[in-house]
N, C-alpha and C positions, 0 to 999 in steps of 0.2 A: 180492693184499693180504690182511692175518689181518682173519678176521672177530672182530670184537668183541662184537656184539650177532648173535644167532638173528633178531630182527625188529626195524623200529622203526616205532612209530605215527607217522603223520601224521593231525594231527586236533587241534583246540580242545577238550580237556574241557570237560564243564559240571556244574553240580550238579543233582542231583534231590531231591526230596522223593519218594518212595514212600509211596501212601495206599492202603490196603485200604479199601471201601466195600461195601455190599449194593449200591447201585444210584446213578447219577448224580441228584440231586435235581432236580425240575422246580423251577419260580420259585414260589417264593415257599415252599417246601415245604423239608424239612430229609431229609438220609439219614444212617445209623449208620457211624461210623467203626472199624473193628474194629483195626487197627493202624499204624503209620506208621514210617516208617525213612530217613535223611539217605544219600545217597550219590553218590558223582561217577558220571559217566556218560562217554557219549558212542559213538558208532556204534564207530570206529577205538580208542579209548578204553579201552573196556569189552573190546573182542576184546583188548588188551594186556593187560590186567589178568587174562584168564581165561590167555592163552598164560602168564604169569609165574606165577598160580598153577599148573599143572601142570607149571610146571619148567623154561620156556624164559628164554634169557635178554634182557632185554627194554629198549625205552628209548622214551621219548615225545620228538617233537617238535611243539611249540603254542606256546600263548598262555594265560597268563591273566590275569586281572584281579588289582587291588591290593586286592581287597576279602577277606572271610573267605571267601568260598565259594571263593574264587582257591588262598587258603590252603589250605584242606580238599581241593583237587581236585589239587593238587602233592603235598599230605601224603601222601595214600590211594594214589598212584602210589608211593610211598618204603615205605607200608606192605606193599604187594603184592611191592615186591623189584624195582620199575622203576626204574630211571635217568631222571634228570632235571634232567641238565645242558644239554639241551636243549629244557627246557621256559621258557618266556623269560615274566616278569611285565610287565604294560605296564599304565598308569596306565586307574584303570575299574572297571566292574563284570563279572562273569563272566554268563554265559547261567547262567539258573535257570530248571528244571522241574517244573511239579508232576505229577504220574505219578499216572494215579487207577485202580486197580485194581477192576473191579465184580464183585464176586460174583454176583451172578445172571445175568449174561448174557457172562461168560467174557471179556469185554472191555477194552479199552484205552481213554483219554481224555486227555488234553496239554494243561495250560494252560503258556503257556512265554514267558517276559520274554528277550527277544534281552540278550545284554550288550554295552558300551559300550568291550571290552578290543582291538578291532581285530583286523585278522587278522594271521598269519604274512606274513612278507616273503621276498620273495627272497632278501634278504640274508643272511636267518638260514637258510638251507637250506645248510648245507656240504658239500661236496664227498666228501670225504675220510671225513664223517660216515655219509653216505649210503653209501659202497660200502664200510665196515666190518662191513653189517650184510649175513647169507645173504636178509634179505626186506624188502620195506617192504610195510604195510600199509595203506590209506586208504581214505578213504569218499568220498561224492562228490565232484567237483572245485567250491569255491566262491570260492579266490583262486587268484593262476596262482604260489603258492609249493607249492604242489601236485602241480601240473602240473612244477613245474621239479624237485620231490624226482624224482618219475616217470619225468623223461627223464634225470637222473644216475642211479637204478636204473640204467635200460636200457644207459646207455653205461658202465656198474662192471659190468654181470654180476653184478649183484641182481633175483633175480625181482619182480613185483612182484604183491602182493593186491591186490583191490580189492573195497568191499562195494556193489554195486550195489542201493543202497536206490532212491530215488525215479528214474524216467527224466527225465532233463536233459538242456539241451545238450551238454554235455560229456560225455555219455556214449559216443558212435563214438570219440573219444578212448582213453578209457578201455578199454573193448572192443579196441581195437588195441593198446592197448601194454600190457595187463595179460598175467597168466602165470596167476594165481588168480584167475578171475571168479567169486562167488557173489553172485546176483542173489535179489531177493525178488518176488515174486507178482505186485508190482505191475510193476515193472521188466520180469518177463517178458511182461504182458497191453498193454505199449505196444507191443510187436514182434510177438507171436503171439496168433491168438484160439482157438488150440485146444490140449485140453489132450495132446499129443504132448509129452510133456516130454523126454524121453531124445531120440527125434530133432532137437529144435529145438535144445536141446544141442549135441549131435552135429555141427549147422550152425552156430552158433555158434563151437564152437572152428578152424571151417575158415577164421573172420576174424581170430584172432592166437591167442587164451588155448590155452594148453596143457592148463586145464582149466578148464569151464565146471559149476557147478554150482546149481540152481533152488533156496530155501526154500520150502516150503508150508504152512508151520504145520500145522494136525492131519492136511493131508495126506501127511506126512513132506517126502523130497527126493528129488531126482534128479539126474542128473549126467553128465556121457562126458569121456572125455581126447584127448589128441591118438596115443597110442599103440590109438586102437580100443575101452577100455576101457567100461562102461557101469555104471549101477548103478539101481534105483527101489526105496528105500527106506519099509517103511509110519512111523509115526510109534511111540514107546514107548509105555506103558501100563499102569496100575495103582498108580498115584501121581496124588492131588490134585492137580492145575494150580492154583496160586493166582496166578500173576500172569507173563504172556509179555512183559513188560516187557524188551528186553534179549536175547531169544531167539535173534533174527539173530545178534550181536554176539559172543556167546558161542561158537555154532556156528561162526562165522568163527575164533578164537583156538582151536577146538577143533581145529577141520581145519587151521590154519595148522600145531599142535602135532605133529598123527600126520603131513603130510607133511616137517615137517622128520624125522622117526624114521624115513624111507624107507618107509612102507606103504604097502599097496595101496591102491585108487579106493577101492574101495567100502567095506574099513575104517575107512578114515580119516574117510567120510562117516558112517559108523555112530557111532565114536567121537565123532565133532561131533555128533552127536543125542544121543547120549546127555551130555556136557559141556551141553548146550543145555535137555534136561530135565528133568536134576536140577536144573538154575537155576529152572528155571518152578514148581518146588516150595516157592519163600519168594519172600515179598516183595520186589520190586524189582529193577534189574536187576544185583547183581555179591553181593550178600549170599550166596547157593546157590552163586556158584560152586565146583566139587571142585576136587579134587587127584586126580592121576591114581590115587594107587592106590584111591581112592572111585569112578572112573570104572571100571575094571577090575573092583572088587569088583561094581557094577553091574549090568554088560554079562556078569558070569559068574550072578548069580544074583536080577540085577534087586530087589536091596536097597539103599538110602541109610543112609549111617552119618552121623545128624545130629548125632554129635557134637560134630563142630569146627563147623557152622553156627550150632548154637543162640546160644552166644558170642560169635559173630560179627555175632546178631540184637542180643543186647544193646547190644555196641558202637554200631552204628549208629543203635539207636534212643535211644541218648543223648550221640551225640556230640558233642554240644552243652554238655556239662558234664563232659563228659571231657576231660582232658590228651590234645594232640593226637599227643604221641610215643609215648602208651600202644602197644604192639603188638596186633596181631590174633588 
């Protein structure tokens, strides 16, 4: 069958608010707000909107709510160059987060209102749609319309990603019929307690995935394939971290990017660190993402061209009074 789409997300966008802070306030106590910025999210989400900025071609399939955030979270997939004719509105509110970035202790904080927009259905999962595209991408399994994108993957001969954030039950699933595992830290410390990263790996893809790869945040990553391959990657360097909001998400569309390009393991994992921390250098998570040849210029001589960022920061921190068809 012609492929249509490079990837297609599986996942409910949501909105975020991005807050820079000095520090989380105790009760009763006040902390300094340094900047703020509106932005859609989402695990599967956010790694589609990094794969489309670098030039893949991309298409979501969710949910969102009837409300503005619903609106701003279909709009910003259409600004990034996503498709989203299978992205379906249903009566409700959409999930909204507040993302609180602390400067002094390099951290993360979530206050996060569930929304009321229901999940994806079976029904809405097509057939025809799903084996159009060379990849699907998705995050954990929370309704079984997920599970069903997953098993039409497997029966089209569409590989399948998967971002293995938190350990759930559905995750031996997932493990079995993914092709792209990249798991995060936590996800790796429910199975192994030591840090052999590269051979746990290793074991790993002896259970289905062709390639299995660990996130470590400042520890870098690591990784093995099923052809033998290995790789233990340190983390980048020499650039402010303001905010790892997003970090996973982006390294996932970074590596979804360099393996459709046919590259090697360990490239490709490099390229997705580096896609990953240029992001970590502005606020929030999809604001920093490059474009490939930012990525490349980079990785040759570990400079950011915040060119096309800056205006990018604009946009989002007033999009709320912006014309929503403005471009990026």
């Amino acid at each position: 069958m012609e492929k249509v789409y490079d990837v297609i997300g599986v996942e409910n966008p949501i909105m975020d608010f991005a807050v820079s802070i000095d520090r989380l306030p105790k009760t009763d106590s006040m902390s300094v707000m340094h900047d703020y910025l509106w932005q859609s999210g989402g695990n599967a989400s956010s790694a589609i909107a990094a794969l489309a900025r670098l030039g893949a071609k991309c298409s979501m399939l969710g949910v969102v709510g009837t409300d503005e955030f619903g609106t701003f979270c279909r709009d910003d997939m259409v600004r990034h160059g996503v498709d989203v004719s299978h992205l379906y509105t249903q009566e409700g509110g959409t999930t909204f987060t507040i993302c609180l970035a602390e400067e002094e202790t390099k951290g993360r904080s979530f206050l996060g209102k569930m929304g009321v927009n229901g999940t994806l259905t079976d029904v809405q999962v097509d057939e025809s749609y799903i084996a159009g595209a060379r990849y699907i991408h998705t995050s954990m399994i929370e309704c079984s319309a997920k599970k069903r994108a997953v098993e039409l993957a497997r029966k089209n001969g569409v590989l399948v990603s998967v971002d293995g954030g938190a350990y759930t039950a559905e995750a031996d699933f997932l493990v079995t019929n993914s092709d792209i595992l990249i798991i995060s830290e936590e996800f790796y410390g429910a199975l192994f307690d030591d840090g052999n990263y590269v051979e746990n790996c290793r074991r790993m893809v002896e259970k289905g995935p062709q390639i299995v790869i660990v996130t470590l945040g400042s520890k870098g990553c690591a990784g093995a394939d099923r052809s033998g391959n290995t790789f233990r990657l340190p983390p980048f360097s020499g650039h402010k971290i303001v905010d790892t909001t997003g970090a996973g998400d982006v390294f996932h569309g970074g590596f979804l990017y360099a393996h459709s390009q046919g590259w090697e393991l360990e490239y490709c994992a490099r390229f997705a660190s580096a896609v990953s921390y240029i992001n970590c250098t502005s606020l929030g998570g999809r604001v920093g993402i490059p474009d490939r040849a930012m990525v490349e210029q980079f990785l040759k001589d570990n400079t950011i061209d915040y060119s096309g960022i800056e205006p990018r920061k604009a946009f989002y921190r007033n999009v709320m009074k912006f014309n929503r068809e403005r471009d990026l």
